[in-house]
N, C-alpha and C positions, 0 to 999 in steps of 0.2 A: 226358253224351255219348250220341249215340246207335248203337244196336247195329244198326239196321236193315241187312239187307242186302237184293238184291232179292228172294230167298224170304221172307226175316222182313217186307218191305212189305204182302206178300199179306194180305188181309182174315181174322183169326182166326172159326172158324166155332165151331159144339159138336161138328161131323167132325173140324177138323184138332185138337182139343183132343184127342179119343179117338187120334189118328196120333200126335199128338206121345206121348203116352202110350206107345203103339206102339213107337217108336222109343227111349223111354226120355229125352226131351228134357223137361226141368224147367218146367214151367206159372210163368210168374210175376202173380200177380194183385194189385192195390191197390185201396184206397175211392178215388172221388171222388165231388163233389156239385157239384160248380160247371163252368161253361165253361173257365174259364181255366187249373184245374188238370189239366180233363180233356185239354184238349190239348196240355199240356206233359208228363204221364207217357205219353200215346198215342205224343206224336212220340216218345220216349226209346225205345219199342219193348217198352211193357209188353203181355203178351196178355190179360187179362183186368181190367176195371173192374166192379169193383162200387159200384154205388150204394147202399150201405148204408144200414139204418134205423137203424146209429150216427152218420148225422146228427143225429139225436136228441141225442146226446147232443155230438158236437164242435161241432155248429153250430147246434144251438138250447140247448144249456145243461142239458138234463136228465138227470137222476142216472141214470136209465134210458134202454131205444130203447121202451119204452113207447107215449110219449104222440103219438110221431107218428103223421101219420094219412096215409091214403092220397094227398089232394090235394097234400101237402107232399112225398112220395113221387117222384109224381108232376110237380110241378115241379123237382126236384132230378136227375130222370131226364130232362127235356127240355134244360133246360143241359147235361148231360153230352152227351149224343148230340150236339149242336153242335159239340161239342168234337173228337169222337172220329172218324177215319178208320179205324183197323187194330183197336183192340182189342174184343173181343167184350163185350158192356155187358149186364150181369147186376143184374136190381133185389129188392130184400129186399120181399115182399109184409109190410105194417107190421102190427104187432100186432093184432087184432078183424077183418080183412078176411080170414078164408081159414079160423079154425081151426072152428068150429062148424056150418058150412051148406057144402058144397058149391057147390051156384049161390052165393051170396053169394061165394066166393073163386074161380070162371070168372069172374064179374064185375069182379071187382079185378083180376084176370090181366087182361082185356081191357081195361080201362080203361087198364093202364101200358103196353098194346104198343100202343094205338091213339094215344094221345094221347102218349105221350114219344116212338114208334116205336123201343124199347129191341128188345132181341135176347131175351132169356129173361127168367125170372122166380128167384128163391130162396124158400125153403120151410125153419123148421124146423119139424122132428118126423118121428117114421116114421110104424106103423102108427097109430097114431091119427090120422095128418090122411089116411092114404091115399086114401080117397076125395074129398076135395078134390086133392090131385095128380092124381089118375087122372083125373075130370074135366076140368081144365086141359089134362091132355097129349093128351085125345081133341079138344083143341079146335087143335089143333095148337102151343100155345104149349112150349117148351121149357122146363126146369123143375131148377134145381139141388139138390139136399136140404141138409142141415144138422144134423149130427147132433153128440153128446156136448153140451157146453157150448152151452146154447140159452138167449141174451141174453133172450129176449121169456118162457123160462118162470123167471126169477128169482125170483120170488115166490113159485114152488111149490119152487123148490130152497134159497130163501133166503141163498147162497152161489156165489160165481163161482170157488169150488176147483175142480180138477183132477176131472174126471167119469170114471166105468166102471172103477175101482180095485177094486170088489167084481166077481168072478166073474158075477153076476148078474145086473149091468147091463153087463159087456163082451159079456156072451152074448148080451142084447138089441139090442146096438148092432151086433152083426156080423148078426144075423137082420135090423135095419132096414135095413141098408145093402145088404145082397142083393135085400128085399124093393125096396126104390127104384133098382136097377139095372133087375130084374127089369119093372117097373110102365113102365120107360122115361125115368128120369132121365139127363140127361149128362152128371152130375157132382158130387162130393158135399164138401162140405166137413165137415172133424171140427175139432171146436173143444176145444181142454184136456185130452185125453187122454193116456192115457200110448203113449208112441210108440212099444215093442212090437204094443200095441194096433194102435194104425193102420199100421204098415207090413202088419199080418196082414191088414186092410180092404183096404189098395192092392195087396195082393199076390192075393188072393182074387177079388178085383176086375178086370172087363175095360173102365170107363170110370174116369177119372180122379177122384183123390182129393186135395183139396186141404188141407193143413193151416194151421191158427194155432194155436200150442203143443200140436201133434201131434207132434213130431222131424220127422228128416230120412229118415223111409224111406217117404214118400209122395212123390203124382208133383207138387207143386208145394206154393207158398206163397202167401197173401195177408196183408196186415197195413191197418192202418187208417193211408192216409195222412200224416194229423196226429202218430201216433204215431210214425212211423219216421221225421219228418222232424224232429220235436224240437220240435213246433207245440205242442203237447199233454202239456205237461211232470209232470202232475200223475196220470201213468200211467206203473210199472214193472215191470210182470210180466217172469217171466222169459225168458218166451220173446220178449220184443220187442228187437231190434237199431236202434241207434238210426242213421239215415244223413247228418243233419245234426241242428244246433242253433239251428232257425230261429227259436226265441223267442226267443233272445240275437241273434241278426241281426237282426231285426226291433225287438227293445228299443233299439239300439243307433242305427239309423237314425232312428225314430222321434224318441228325445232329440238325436239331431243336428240333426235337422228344426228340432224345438223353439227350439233352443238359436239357430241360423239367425236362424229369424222373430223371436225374441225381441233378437235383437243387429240386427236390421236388415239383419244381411248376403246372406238370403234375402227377393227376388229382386236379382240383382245389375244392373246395366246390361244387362248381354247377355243376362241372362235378360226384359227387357222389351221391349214395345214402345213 
């Protein structure tokens, strides 16, 4: 059902994101990658879509968000936008476009705002990629960070546990997440950490902090569509709440389909011409 009312209709910006903050109103954010889904969690009254590069992994099949590539990105961000009226549409720059060269990730940045006509862009890492964000952000592009748990650097961490449990890497994580306020980010998402941690982020912090298995003392939530609807059965961290059990709907339908066509009874009279 949906929650809109005529102020929640209003178009979500990266201002009213920092207001809602402001006001202490709870940021709710989800993946999509397609038209059809995008406009059925938009009209629901969700404020923020991410077009994730864990399409990667729910909709092209790979173990990782790795192997996507920019153009795929990039089409995954034009459906969406069709889709979408009110929620503010945030794209994941994919793995090899952004971390190494500067121009080379302005380039990516402009590629997904000109050709999908998306609203901002996502970014992990801190001070190591800083000068790729700071570029980006002098080009006027709007730019989210990504800190703790960073899907794209698994290979260096080897391990998708709980990140910044050592003193030494929570101490970097609060220095990155100042530093990407500071540079001009509007918004950061902390992915796995321990939720003392990041409510100390969101607390310290004057733009918004979104968590996935952060707790509950940041200013909002995202989760990967597929996983909170029950689509994507073969993930259960702990921090995912599941909202339906769409692989069993869907299994369920399907063999009736079957089962239909197979007996004759689908299409009936009235379903012909």
């Amino acid at each position: 059902m949906s929650t809109n009312t005529t102020d929640n209709a209003r178009k979500v910006t990266t201002r009213r994101l920092v207001e809602m903050k402001q006001r202490g109103e709870r940021i709710s954010m989800l993946t999509a990658y397609d038209y059809s889904s995008a406009k059925i969690i938009d009209g629901a009254g969700i404020d923020v879509i991410l077009v994730g590069d864990s399409a990667s992994n729910v909709m092209a099949g790979n173990i990782t968000t790795l192997p996507i590539t920019l153009d795929q990105m990039i089409y995954h961000a034009k459906s969406v936008m069709k889709g979408t009226k009110r929620a503010l549409v945030v794209v994941d720059l994919p793995f090899g476009s952004y971390q190494g060269n500067s121009k080379e990730a302005l380039a990516s940045a402009i590629r997904i705002m000109k050709e999908s006509h998306a609203e901002a862009v996502k970014m992990e890492g801190g001070a190591e990629i800083r000068e790729s964000i700071e570029r980006i952000l002098c080009a006027g592009i709007p730019v989210m960070g990504h800190l703790g748990l960073t899907p794209q650097s698994i290979n260096k961490f080897g391990t998708y546990n709980v990140r910044a449990r050592e003193q030494e890497e929570a101490d970097k994580l609060i220095e990155d997440a100042l530093m990407l306020q500071e540079i001009g980010c509007f918004a950061i998402v902390l992915e796995k950490i321990p939720a003392e941690l990041a409510r100390k982020v969101a607390q310290r912090l004057t733009i918004p902090i979104i968590g996935i298995g952060a707790g509950g003392g940041v200013d909002g939530q995202v989760l990967v569509m597929h996983d909170m609807l029950g689509i994507n059965q073969g993930f259960s961290p702990r921090f995912l709440r599941r909202y339906a059990d769409l692989a069993s709907v869907m299994n369920d339908a399907v063999g009736r389909y079957i089962e239909d066509v197979k007996s004759g009874d689908f299409p009936s009279e009235s379903e012909s011409y």
